[in-house]
C-alpha positions in Angstrom: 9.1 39.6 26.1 6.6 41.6 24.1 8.5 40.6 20.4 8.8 36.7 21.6 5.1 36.9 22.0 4.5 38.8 19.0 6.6 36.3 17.3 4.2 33.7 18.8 1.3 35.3 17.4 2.7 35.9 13.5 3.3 31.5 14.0 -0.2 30.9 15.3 -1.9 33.1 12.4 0.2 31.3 9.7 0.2 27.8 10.9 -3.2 26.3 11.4 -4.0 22.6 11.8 -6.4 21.2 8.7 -7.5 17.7 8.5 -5.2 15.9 6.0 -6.5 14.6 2.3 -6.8 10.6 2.5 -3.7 8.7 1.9 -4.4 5.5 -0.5 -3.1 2.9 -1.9 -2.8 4.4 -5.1 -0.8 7.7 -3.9 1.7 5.1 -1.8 2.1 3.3 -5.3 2.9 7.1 -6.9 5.3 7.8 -3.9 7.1 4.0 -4.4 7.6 5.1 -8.2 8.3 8.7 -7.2 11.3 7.4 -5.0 12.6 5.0 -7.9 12.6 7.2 -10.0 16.1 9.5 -10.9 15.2 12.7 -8.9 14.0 10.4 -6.2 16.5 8.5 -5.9 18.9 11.7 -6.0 16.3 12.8 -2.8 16.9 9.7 -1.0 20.6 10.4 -0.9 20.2 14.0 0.4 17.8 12.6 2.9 20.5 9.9 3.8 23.1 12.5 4.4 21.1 14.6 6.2 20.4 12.0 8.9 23.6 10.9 8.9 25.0 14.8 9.3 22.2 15.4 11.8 23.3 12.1 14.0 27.1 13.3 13.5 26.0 16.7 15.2 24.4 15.0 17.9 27.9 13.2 18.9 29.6 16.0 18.1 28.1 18.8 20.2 27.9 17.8 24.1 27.3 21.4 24.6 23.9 21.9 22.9 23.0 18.1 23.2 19.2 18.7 23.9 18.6 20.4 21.1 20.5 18.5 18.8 18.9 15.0 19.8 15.8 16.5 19.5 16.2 18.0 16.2 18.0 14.2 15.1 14.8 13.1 16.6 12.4 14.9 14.3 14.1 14.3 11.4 14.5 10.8 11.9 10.5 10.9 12.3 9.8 12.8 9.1 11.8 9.7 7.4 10.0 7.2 8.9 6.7 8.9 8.1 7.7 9.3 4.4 8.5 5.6 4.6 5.5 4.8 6.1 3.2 6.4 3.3 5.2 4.7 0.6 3.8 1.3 2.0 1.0 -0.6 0.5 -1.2 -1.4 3.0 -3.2 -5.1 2.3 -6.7 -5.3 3.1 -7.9 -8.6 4.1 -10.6 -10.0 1.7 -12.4 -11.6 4.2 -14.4 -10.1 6.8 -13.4 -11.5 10.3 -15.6 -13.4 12.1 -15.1 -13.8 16.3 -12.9 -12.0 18.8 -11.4 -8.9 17.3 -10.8 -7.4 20.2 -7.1 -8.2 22.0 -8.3 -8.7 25.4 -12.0 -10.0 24.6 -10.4 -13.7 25.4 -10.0 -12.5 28.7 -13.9 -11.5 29.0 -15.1 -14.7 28.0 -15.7 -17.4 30.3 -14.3 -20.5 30.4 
């Protein structure tokens, strides 16, 4: 008990949360051509079969199925995070005038 908690310590000391840099559009434009690019495209496949070897473990182990699905699970995160910053996101060029809020038409009276 006293080395898991030990063990828990040494993780705390070394992993501490810091607020992330921004994310623009210009670093999603970098990542795009990052991931085009030979070496990226060469990552892309190992990321590929990765998930594919993590989702074949998942089928193929009933025994530690918890684990595995979460592990499949994560992974399959980290992917679609790494897709989601290489998207451009489009700002609208007009301010927006009226109900922004979803539910605000239900507020207002007839």
């Amino acid at each position: 008990m006293k080395n898991r908690w030990r063990q828990w310590k040494q993780f705390r000391q070394v992993l501490q949360w810091s607020e992330p840099p921004g994310w623009t559009n210009e670093h999603a434009a970098k990542l795009q051509s990052f991931m085009t690019s030979e070496v990226g495209v060469t990552l892309r496949y190992h990321l590929r079969n990765l998930h594919i070897q993590n989702c074949d473990r998942l089928i193929s182990s009933p025994a530690d199925l918890a684990y595995h699905a979460g592990h499949a699970a994560g992974f399959k995160s980290a992917l679609a995070t790494l897709d989601g910053m290489a998207s451009i996101v489009s700002q609208p060029d007009e301010q927006v005038v009226g109900v922004t809020d979803d539910l605000e038409w239900m507020r207002q009276s007839a």
